[in-house]
N, C-alpha and C positions, 0 to 999 in steps of 0.2 A: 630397700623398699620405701622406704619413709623419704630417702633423699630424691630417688623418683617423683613421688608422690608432688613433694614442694616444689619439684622444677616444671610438672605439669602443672601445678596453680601457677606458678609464675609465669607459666609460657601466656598462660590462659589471662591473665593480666596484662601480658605485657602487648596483647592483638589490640588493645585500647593506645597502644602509644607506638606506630607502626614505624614514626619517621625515623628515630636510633637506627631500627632494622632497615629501614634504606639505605640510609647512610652509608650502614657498613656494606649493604649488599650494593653501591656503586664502588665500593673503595675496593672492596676484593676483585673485581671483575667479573662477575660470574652473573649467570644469566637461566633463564628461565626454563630456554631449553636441553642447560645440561642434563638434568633428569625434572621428573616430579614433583621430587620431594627438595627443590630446594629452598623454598619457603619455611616449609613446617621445620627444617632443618639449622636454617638462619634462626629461626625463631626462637626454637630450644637451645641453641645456643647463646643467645643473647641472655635468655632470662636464666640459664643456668652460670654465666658469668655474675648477671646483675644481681644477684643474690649477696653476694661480697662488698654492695657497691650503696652507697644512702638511697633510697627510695621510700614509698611509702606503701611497699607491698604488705611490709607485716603488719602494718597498722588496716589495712584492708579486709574486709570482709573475708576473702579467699587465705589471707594469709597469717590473721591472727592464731589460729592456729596451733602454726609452727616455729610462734614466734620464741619458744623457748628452747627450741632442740638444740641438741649440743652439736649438730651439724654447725650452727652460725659460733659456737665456742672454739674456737681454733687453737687457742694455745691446749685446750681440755686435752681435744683432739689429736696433737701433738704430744700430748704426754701419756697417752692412751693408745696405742697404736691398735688395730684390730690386727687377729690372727694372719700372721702371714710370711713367708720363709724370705729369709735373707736371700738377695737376688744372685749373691755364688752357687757359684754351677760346682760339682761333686770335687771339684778336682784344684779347689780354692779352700774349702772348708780345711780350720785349723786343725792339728793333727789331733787332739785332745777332743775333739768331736766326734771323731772316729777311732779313736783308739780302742774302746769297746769293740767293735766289729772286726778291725784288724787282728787283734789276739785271736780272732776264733774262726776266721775268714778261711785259712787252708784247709783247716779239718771240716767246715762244712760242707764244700765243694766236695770234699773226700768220704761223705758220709759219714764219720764220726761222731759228729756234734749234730744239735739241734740249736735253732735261736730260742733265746729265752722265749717263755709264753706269752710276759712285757710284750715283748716285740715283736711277736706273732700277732698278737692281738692287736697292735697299732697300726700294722702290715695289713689284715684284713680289714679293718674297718675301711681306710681308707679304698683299697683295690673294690671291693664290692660299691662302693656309694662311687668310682671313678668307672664301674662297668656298667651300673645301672643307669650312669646316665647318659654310657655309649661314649665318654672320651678313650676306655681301651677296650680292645674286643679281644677274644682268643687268637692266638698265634701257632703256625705250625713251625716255626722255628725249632729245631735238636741242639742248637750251639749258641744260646744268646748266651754274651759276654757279662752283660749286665744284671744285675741282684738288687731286689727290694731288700733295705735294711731300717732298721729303727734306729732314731739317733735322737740326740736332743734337739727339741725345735728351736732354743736358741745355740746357736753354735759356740756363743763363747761362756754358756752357764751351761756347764754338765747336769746339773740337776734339777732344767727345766722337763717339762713332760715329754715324752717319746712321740716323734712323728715320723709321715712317712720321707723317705728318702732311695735314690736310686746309685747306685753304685758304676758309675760309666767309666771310672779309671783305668779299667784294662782293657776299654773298647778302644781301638786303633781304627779314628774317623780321619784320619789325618789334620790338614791345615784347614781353617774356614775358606772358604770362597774368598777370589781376589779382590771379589768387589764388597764384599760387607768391611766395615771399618771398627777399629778398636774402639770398645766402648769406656773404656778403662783410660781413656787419654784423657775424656771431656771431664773437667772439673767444671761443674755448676756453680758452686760458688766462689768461684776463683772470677769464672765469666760474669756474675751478677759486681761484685767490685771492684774488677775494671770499668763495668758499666758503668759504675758509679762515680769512677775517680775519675771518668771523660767527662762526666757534666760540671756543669759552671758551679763557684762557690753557692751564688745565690741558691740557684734551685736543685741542690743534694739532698737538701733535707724534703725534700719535698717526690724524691722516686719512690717507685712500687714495684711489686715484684708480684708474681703468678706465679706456683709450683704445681704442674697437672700433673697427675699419676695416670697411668690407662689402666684400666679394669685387668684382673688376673686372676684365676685361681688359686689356690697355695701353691697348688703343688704343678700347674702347668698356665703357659701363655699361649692367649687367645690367637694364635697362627696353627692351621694346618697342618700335617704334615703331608708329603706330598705319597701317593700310592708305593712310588719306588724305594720311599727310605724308611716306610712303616717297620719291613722287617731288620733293618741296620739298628733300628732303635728297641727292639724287644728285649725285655727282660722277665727274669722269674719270682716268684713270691718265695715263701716262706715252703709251702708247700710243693715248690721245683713247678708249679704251673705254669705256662708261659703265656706273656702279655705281650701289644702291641699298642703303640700310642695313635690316637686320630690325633691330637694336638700336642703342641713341642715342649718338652717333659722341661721344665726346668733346671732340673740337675746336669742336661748336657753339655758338654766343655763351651761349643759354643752358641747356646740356646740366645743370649745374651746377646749377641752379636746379630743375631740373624733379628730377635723385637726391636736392636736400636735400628735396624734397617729397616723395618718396616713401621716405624713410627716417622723416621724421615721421610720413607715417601709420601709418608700424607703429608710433610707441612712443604716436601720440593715443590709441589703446584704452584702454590703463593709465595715462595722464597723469595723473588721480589718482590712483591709489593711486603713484605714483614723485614725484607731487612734496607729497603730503599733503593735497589738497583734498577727496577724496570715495574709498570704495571702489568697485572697479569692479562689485562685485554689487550695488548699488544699483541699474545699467539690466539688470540681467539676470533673468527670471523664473523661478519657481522651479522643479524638477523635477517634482515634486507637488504637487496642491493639499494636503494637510495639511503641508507643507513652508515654509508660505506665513513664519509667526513665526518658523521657525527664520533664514530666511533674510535676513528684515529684519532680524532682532537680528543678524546678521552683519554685514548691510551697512551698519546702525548703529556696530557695534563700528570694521569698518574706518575707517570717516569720522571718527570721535571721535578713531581713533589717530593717523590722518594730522593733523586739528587740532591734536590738545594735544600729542598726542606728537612729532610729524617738523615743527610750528611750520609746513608750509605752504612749505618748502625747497625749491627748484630742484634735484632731485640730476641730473640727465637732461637736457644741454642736446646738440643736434645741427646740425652744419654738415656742408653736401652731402653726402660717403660716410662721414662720422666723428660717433665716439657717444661724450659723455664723461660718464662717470658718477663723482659722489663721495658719499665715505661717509665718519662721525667715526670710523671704527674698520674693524680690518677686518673684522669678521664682518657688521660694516652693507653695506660696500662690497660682499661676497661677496654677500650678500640681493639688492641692488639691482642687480647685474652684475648675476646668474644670470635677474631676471625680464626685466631686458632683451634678455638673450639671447633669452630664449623668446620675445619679442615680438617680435626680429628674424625668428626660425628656422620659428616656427612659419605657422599657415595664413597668403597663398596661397602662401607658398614660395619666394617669388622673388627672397630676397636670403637671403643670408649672409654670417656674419663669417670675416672671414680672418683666422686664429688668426696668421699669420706675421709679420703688419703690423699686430698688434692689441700691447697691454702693458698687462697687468694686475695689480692690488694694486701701484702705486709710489707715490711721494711727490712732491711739488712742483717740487724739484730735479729729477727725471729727466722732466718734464713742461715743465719748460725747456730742458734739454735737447734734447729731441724739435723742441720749438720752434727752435730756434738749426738743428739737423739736416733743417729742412724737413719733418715727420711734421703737422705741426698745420696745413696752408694751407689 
């Protein structure tokens, strides 16, 4: 709420200084009549970058404020993570995670046993506060494979508090789709120091780096499930009730796979103009026909710039819910964050960055960091 709050003061500031938002809104291509909202949209994106970035917002009337919250403390932030489960899906967690549940797993299927009351109790709180707000609804399912268990919500400290967890191991979903890609290949920070080792001596010390998170629940990501696989995905509580998910449960094998796909497709639109191949007004027609020259000498201009100027650079590499973006400077990195943003935020809407578990404008060091800290998995 709070970090809300500061990006609509900042939005609400930054309509006094519109030319940035030009800027980027000629660089990306995009135009006025792809929806409505692409103003308000540009806008909140810019002043939720420019937050990270020198201005004189917090010193402003609107934003002294907030000039203290631990939002603008990043390493704090970093060393604080808020509640939230490690992005392996059931069938990745260490065996010592689960070792609990496994000792007692056949005898419950078989009636003998009960889960402890621990974990009964961790089971329903979470399934009642996931029904009441309609992410799962009743299922008429007689045979779901899958089981609510309680586990440690750190995986690798047994004797962190008990959370909810689903048990998808003996569901047989087969392969993922030929078209979603392994997310488990992209090293982020492997990609940020190549980045680095391509730039010139002089100006190394001088790159930035962006790390955006997209918004999630604990315990599920912000994608749909589609009507036909609500019931593949059901599972039972504590109580043998049976659930069905409206959104895509995270513990499933490849839950992962299917968000790093649909984070990519927001940023394919501008993959050229973010990684220097082509601009994106090249597939776009024009407003008018006497518009027709203006607009190819545009999408000429971008495509040149991206060639000879940005050399054809990787700045924008993505694994499952994480966005990393680099830049040789910061007012490059500030450019290139801010359009990624827009391509996260804007049309159809269905993801966004979580400013809280996001870090913006750092350096190499605090990107290892993060790494060492679990932030990059």
């Amino acid at each position: 709420m709070v970090a809300s709050a500061i990006v609509t003061a900042r939005s609400i500031y930054d309509m006094t200084q519109p030319l940035y938002c030009w800027k980027i809104f000629e660089w990306l291509g995009i135009h006025c009549r792809d929806h409505k909202y692409v103003i308000p949209d540009l806008v909140r994106a810019t002043a939720l970058v420019g937050l990270f970035f020198p201005s004189t917002f917090l010193e402003s009337e609107r934003g002294k404020f907030f000039k203290n919250r631990k939002l603008f403390d990043q390493h704090w932030r970093a060393e604080n993570p808020p509640h939230r489960q490690t992005p392996l899906s059931c069938d990745k967690l260490p065996e010592e995670a689960s070792k609990g549940w496994d000792d007692i797993k056949h005898d419950f299927f078989r009636h003998k046993v009960q889960l402890p009351m621990e974990s009964d109790k961790a089971i329903r709180r979470v399934v009642a506060t996931l029904y009441q707000a309609g992410v799962i609804k009743e299922s008429y399912v007689v045979d779901a494979v899958a089981q609510a268990v309680a586990l440690p919500s750190n995986p690798n400290d047994p004797s962190s508090p008990l959370d909810f967890f689903i048990d998808y191991r003996d569901a047989n979903y087969g392969r993922p789709a030929p078209y979603l890609a392994d997310p488990d290949k992209v090293n982020l920070l492997t990609s940020a120091r190549s980045f680095l080792a391509a730039q010139p001596a002089a100006s190394a010390s001088t790159v930035r780096f962006a790390l955006f998170r997209i918004w999630s629940a604990p315990h599920f990501w912000p994608c749909m499930v589609g009507y036909n696989n609500r019931e593949d995905f059901a599972f039972t509580d504590a109580q043998l009730r049976t659930w069905e998910w409206r959104f895509l449960p995270k513990d499933l094998a490849s839950a992962t796979w299917s968000m790093h796909h649909n984070v990519k497709n927001r940023i394919l639109p501008f993959e050229g103009v973010f990684n220097g191949v082509q601009g994106r007004a090249e597939t776009l027609p024009p407003a008018y026909p006497w518009q027709l020259d203006k607009k190819k000498a545009q999408a000429r201009e971008l495509g040149e710039q991206g060639r000879k100027g940005e050399k054809g650079e990787t700045r924008v590499v993505v694994k499952k819910d994480a966005v990393l973006v680099m830049g040789r400077d910061e007012e490059e990195l500030r450019k290139w964050a801010t359009g990624v943003a827009y391509a996260i935020g804007t049309k159809p809407w269905r993801l966004e960055i979580d400013l809280w578990k996001s870090f913006v404008n750092v350096d190499l060091a605090f990107l290892e960091k993060l790494e060492r800290l679990g932030w990059m998995e």
